[in-house]
C-alpha positions as CSV (number, residue, x, y, z in Angstrom):
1,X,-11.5,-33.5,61.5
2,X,-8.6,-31.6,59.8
3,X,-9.3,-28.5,57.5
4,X,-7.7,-31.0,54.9
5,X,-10.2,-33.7,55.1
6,X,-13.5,-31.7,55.7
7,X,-16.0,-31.3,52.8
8,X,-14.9,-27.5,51.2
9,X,-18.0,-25.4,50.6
10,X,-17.8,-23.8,47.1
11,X,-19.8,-21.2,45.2
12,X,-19.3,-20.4,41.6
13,X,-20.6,-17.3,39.7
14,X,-20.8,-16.7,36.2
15,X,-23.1,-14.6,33.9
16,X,-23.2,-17.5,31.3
17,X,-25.4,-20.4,32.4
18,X,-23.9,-23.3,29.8
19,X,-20.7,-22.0,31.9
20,X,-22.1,-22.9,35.5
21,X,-23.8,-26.4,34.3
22,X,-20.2,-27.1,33.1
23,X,-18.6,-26.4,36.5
24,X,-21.3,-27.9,38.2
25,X,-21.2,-31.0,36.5
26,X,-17.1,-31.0,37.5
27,X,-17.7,-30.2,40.9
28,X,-20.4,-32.8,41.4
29,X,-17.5,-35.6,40.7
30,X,-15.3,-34.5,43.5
31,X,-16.1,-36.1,47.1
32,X,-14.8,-33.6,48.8
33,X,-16.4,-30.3,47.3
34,X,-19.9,-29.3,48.1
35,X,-21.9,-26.9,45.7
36,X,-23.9,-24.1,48.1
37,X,-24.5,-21.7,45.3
38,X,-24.7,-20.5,42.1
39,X,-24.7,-16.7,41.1
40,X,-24.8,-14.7,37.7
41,X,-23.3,-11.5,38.7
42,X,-21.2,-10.0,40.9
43,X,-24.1,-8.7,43.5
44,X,-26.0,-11.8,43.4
45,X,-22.3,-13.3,44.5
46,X,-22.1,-11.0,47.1
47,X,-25.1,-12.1,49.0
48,X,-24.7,-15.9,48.5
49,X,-21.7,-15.2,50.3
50,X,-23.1,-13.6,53.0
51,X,-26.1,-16.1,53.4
52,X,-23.8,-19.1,53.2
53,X,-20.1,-18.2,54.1
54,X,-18.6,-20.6,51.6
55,X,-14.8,-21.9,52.0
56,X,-14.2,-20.9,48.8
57,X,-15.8,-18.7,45.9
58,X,-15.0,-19.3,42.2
59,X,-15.6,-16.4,39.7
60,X,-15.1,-15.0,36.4
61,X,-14.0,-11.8,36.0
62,X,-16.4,-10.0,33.9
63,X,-20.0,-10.0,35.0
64,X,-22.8,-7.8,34.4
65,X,-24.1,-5.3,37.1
66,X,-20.8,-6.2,39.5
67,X,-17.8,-7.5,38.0
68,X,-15.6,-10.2,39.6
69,X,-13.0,-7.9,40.9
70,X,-15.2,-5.4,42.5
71,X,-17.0,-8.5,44.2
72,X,-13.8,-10.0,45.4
73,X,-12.8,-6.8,47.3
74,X,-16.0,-6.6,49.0
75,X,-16.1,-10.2,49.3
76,X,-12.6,-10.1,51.4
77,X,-12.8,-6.9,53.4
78,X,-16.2,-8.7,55.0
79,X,-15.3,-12.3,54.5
80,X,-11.2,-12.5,55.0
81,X,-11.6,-16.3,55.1
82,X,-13.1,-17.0,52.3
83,X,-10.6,-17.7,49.6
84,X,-11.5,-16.4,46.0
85,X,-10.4,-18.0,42.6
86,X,-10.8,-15.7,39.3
87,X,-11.8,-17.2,35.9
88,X,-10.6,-16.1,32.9
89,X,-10.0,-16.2,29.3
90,X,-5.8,-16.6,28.0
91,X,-5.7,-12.8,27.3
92,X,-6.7,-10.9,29.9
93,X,-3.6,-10.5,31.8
94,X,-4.6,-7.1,33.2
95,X,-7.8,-8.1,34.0
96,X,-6.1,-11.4,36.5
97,X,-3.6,-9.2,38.0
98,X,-6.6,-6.9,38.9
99,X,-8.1,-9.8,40.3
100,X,-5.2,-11.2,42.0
101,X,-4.4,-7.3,43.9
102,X,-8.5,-6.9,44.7
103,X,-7.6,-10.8,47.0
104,X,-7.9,-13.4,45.0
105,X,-5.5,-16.1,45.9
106,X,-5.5,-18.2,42.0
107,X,-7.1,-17.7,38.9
108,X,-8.3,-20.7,36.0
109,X,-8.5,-20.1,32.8
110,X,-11.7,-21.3,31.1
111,X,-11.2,-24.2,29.3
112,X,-9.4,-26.2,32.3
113,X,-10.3,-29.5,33.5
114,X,-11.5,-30.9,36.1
115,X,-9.0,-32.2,37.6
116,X,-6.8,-28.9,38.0
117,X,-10.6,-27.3,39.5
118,X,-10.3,-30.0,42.3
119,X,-6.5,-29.1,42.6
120,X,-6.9,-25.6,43.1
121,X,-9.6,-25.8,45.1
122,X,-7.8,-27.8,47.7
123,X,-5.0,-25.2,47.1
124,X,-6.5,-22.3,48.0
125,X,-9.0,-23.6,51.0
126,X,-5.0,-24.7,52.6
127,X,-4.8,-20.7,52.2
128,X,-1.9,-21.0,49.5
129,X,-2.3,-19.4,46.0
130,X,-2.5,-21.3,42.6
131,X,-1.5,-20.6,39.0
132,X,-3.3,-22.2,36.7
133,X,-1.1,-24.4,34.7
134,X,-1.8,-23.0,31.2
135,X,-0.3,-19.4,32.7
136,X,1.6,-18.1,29.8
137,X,5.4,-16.9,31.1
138,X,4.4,-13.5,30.1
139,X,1.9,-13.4,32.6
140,X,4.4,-15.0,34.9
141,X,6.5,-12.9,34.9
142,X,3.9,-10.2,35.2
143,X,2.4,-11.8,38.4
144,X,6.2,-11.8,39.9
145,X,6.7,-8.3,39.2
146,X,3.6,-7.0,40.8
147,X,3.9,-5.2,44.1
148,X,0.8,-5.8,45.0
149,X,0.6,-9.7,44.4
150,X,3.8,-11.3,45.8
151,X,4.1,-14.9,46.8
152,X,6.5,-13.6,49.9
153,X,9.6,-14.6,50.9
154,X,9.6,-18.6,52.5
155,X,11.9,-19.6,54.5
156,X,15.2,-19.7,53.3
157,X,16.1,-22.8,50.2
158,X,19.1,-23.3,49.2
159,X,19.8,-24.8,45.5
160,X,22.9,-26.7,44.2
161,X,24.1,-25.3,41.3
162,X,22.8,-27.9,39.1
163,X,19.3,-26.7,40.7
164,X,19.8,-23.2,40.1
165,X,20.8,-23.9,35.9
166,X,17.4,-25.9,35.8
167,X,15.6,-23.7,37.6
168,X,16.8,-20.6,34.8
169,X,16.3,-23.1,31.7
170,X,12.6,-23.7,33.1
171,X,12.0,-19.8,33.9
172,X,13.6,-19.5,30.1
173,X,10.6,-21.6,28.6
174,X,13.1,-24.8,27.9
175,X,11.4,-28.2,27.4
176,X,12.6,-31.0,29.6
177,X,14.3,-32.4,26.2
178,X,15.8,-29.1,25.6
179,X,17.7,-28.3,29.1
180,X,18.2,-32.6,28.8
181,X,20.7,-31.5,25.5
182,X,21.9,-28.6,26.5
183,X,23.1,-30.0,30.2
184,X,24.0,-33.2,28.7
185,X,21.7,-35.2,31.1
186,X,18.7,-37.6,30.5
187,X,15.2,-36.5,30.4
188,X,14.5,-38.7,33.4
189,X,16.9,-37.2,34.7
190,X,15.8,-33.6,34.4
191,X,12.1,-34.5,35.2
192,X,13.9,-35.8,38.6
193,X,15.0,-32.3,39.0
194,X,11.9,-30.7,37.9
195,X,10.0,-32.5,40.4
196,X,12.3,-32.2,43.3
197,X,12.8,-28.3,42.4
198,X,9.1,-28.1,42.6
199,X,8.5,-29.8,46.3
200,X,11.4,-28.0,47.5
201,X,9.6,-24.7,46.5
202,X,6.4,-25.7,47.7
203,X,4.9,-24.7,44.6
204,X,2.1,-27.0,42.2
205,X,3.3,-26.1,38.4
206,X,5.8,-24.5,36.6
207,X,4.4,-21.0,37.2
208,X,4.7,-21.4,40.7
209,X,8.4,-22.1,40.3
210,X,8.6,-18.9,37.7
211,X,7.0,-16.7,40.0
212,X,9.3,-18.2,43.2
213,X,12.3,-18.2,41.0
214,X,11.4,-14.7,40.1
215,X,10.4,-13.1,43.7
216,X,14.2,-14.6,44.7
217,X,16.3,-13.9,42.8
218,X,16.7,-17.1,40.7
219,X,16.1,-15.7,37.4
220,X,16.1,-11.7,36.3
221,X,13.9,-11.6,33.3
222,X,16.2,-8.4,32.4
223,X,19.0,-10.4,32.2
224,X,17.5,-13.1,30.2
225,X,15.9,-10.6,27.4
């Protein structure tokens, strides 16, 4: 059986137990996920990982007695395998860039849905990272920037022109009607693009393509401004 198709083991931890009922409830829904543990700190984390060496580990960043950053570094440097999702609220920036140096490979903010769970879920257990989709461009950009935290050069894609104009409207927070106007096109038309720029990138959102647009040298911020 392919790492694809297996059934991913997950644990979540958070200090807020209307939180983990939430999640657990999500998770229950998804065929492929299996729930091995629940934790409410960052130690308590710690040791379910040990005890059941889970695919993948979903926490939120602040947590009594062990936070969720100091967990993922000792959850990596003894577990490199396991790959780590942060949870967080829309303004903690800092705090999911801290999360995304200490290993983590994707971060959620709170209120997402289910569906986007399952999505980065599969994301991650491939080893890739994921951005969740609400990502403001701030934090994009932030996430590009960092030294620490880069999605690393692919392999080589070249762009038409065409591409590349999309590809600095989308980085420069245009709406598919907007860059539609502007390039005198359809919407359909630029959605076509969209989706195509997307696979080409091998990214999931539009963050993924700020960040890749970013990291080479697609779109300078700087020059935007």
């Amino acid at each position: 059986m392919s790492r694809v198709q297996q059934e991913i083991k997950v644990i979540i931890a958070d200090d807020h137990e209307i939180f983990r009922d939430g999640f657990r409830l999500m998770l229950s829904k998804s065929p492929f996920i299996a729930l091995v543990g629940e934790a409410e700190n960052g130690r308590e984390l710690v040791k379910l990982v040990e005890a059941h060496q889970p695919d993948v580990v979903i926490t939120d960043i602040k947590m009594p007695i062990l936070d969720g950053i100091e967990a993922t570094r000792m959850i990596r440097e003894k577990f490199p395998f396991v790959a780590i999702i942060g949870l967080s609220m829309f303004d903690e920036e800092d705090l999911i860039l801290e999360m995304l140096d200490a290993g983590a490979l994707g971060y959620l903010i709170k209120n997402v849905d289910k569906d986007e769970v399952a999505d980065a879920i599969r994301t991650v257990y491939k080893g890739e990272h994921y951005y969740c989709r609400s990502t403001s461009h701030k934090l994009a950009h932030m996430i590009a920037r960092s030294k620490t935290h880069s999605m690393g050069k692919k392999e080589k894609v070249e762009f038409s022109d065409k591409e590349i104009e999309i590809i600095q409207l989308i980085c420069k927070e245009l709406t598919n009607k907007e860059i539609a106007d502007q390039l005198f096109l359809s919407v359909r038309t630029v959605e076509g693009y969209r989706q195509k720029i997307l696979e080409r990138m091998q990214v999931k959102n539009t963050v993924g393509l700020v960040v890749f647009a970013i990291n080479h040298g697609l779109f300078d911020p700087k020059a935007a401004n």
